[in-house]
C-alpha positions as CSV (number, residue, x, y, z in Angstrom):
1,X,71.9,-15.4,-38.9
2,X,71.9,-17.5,-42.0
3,X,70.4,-15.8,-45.2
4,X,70.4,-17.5,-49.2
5,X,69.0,-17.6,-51.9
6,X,66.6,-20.2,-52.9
7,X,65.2,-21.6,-56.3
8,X,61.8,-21.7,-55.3
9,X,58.2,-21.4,-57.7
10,X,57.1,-18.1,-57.2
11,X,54.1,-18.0,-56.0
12,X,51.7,-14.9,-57.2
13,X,50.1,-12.8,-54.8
14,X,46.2,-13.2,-54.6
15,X,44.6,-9.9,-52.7
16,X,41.7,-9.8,-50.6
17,X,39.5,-8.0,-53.2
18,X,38.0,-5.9,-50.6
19,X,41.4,-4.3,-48.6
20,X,44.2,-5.2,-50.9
21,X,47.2,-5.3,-48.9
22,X,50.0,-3.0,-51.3
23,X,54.0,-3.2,-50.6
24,X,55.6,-0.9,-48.0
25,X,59.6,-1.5,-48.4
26,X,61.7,-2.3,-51.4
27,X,62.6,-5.9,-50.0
28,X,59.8,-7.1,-47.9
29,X,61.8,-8.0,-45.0
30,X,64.8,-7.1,-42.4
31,X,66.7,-9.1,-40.0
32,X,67.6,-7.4,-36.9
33,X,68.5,-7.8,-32.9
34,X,65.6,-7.9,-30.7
35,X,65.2,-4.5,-28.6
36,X,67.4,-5.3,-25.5
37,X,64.1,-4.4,-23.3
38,X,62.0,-6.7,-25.4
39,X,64.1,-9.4,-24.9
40,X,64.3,-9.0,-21.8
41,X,60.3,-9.7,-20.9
42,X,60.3,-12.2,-23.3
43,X,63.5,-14.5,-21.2
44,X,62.1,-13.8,-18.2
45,X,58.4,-15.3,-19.1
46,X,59.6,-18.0,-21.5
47,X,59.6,-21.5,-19.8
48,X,59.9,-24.6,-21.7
49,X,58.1,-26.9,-19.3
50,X,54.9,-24.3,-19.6
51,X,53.9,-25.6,-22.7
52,X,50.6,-27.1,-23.3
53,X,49.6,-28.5,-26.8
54,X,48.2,-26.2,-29.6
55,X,45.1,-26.0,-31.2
56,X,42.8,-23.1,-33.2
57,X,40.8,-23.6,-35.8
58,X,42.2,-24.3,-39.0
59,X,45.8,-25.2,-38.0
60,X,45.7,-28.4,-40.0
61,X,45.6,-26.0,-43.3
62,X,49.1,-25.0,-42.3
63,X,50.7,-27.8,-40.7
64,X,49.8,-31.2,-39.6
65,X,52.5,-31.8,-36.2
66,X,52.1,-31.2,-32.9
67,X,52.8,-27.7,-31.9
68,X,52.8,-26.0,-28.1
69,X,51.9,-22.9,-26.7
70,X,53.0,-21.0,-23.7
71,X,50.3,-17.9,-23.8
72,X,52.0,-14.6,-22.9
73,X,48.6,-13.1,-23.3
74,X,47.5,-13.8,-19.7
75,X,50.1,-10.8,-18.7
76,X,48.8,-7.7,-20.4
77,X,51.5,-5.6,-18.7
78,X,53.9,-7.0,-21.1
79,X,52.0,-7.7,-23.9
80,X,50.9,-3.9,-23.9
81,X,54.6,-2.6,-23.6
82,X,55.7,-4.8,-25.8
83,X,53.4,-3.8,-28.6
84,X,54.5,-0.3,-27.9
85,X,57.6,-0.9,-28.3
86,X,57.7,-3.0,-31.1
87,X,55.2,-0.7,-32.5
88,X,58.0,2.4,-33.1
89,X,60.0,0.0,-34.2
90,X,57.7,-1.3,-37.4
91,X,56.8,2.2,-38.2
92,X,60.6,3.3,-39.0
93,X,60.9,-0.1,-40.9
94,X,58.0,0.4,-43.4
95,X,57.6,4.6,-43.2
96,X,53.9,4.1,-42.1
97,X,51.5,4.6,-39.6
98,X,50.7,1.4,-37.8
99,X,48.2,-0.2,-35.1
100,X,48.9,-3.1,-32.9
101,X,47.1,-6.1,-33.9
102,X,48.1,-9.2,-31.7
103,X,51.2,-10.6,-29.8
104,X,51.0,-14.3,-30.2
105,X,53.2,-17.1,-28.8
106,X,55.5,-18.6,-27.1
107,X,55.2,-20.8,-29.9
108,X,57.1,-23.9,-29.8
109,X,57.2,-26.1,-32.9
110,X,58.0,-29.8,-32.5
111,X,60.1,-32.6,-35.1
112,X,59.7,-33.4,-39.0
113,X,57.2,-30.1,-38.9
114,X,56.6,-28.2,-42.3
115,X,54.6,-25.3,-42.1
116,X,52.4,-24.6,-45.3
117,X,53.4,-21.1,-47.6
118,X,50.7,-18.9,-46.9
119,X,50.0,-14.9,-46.9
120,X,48.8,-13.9,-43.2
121,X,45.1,-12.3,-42.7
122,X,44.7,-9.3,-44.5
123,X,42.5,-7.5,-42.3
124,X,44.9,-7.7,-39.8
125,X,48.0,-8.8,-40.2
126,X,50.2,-6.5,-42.8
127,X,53.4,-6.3,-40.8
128,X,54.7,-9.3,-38.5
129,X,57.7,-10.1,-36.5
130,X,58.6,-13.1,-35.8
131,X,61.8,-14.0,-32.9
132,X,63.1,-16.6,-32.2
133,X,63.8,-17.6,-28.3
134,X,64.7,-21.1,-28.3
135,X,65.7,-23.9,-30.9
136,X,68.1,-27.3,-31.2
137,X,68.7,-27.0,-34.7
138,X,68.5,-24.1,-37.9
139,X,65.4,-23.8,-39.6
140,X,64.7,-21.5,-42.1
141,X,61.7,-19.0,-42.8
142,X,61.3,-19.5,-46.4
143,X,60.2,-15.8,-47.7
144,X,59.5,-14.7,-51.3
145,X,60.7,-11.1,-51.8
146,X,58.7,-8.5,-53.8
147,X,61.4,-9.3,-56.9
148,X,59.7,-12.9,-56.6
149,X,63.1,-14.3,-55.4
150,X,62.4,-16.7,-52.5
151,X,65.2,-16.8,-49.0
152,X,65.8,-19.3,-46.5
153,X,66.2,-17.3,-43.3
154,X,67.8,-18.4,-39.7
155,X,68.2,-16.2,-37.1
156,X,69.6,-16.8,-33.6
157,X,67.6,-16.8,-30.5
158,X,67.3,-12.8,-29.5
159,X,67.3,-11.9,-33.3
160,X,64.4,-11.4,-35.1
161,X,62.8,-11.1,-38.7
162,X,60.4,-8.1,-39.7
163,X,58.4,-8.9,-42.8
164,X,55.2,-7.9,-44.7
165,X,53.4,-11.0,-43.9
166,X,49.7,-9.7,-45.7
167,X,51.7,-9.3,-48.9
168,X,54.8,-11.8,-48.9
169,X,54.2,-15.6,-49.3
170,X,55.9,-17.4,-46.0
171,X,56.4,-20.6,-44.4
172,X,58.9,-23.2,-43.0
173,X,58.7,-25.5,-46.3
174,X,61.4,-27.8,-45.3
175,X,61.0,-30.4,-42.1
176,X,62.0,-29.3,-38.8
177,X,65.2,-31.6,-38.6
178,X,65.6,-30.8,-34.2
179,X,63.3,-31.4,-31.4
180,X,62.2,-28.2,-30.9
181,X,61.7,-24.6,-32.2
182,X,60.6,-22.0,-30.1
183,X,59.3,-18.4,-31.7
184,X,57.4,-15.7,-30.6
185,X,55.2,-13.0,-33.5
186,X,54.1,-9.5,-33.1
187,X,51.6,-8.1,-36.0
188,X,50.5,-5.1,-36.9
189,X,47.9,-3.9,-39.2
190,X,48.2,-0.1,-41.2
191,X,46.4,2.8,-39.8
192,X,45.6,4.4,-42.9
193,X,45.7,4.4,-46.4
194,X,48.9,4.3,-48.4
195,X,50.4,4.6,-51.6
196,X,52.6,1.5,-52.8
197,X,56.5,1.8,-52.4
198,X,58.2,2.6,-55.7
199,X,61.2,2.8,-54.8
């Protein structure tokens, strides 16, 4: 895992005016192993020549490459336990209550890609993790902190970074120098109401 400090513009937050999404941690973010179990589903279904080529609506407003999905969403056996696990998980992270929102990926990201800074959806997506599985060369997550100071961070394939994505800006700023750069995400969305952290 590679973490530093970066000399970024900070970038202010900008809530949805109608469910502003309020800090949860002190940092905004952890770095941690995969759960072994976890990992595990996500080896065994992860295959490289699976890939077919991404699109959703709106992808060009975050990055204009080639990307490719392999869709663990057609196996809702593992989707659903790993939700539940990664569920607990979240919960002791940020102290509250939590419900699954979506498991998304494989997704594999190809050369000279920059992926745009951006908040995630704030209806939905208020705590994300994303892992990495597969990769042929570093490439940082670019986070800004709730102090405003932005980090490039790497992690290893069966590590993973959990972050408030709803409330800290995020991207991959600086071009994909490999071939390849596989990740998977979890999110979550809170279950109720919350005071901010102020600690």
């Amino acid at each position: 895992m590679i973490l530093i400090k970066e000399k970024r513009e900070h970038i202010p937050y900008d809530p949805s005016p109608l469910e502003p999404i309020t800090r949860a941690t002190k940092k905004g973010f952890q770095v941690l192993d995969v759960p072994p179990a976890v990992y595990s589903i996500l080896v065994d279904f992860y295959d490289r020549a699976k890939f077919k080529e991404e699109n959703y609506p709106g992808k060009g407003t975050y990055s204009k490459q080639v990307s490719f999905l392999q869709d663990i969403n057609q196996y809702k056996d593992k989707v659903d336990f790993i939700k539940a696990t990664m569920l607990d998980l979240h919960e002791e992270w940020c102290g509250r209550m939590l419900k699954p929102a979506v498991v998304y990926g494989v997704r594999s990201y190809s050369a000279n890609t920059i992926f745009d800074a951006h908040f995630d959806r704030q209806d939905t997506h208020h705590v994300a993790s994303s892992i990495t599985l597969g990769k042929d060369a570093p490439w940082n997550l670019n986070i800004q902190d709730h102090d405003n100071q932005w980090w490039g961070v790497d992690v290893e394939p069966g590590q993973m970074m959990m972050f408030e994505s709803g409330c800290c800006m995020h991207g991959r700023l600086d071009e994909y120098q490999g071939t390849y750069f596989d990740n998977i995400y979890t999110h979550f969305t809170y279950a109720e109401p919350f005071t901010p952290y102020e600690g």
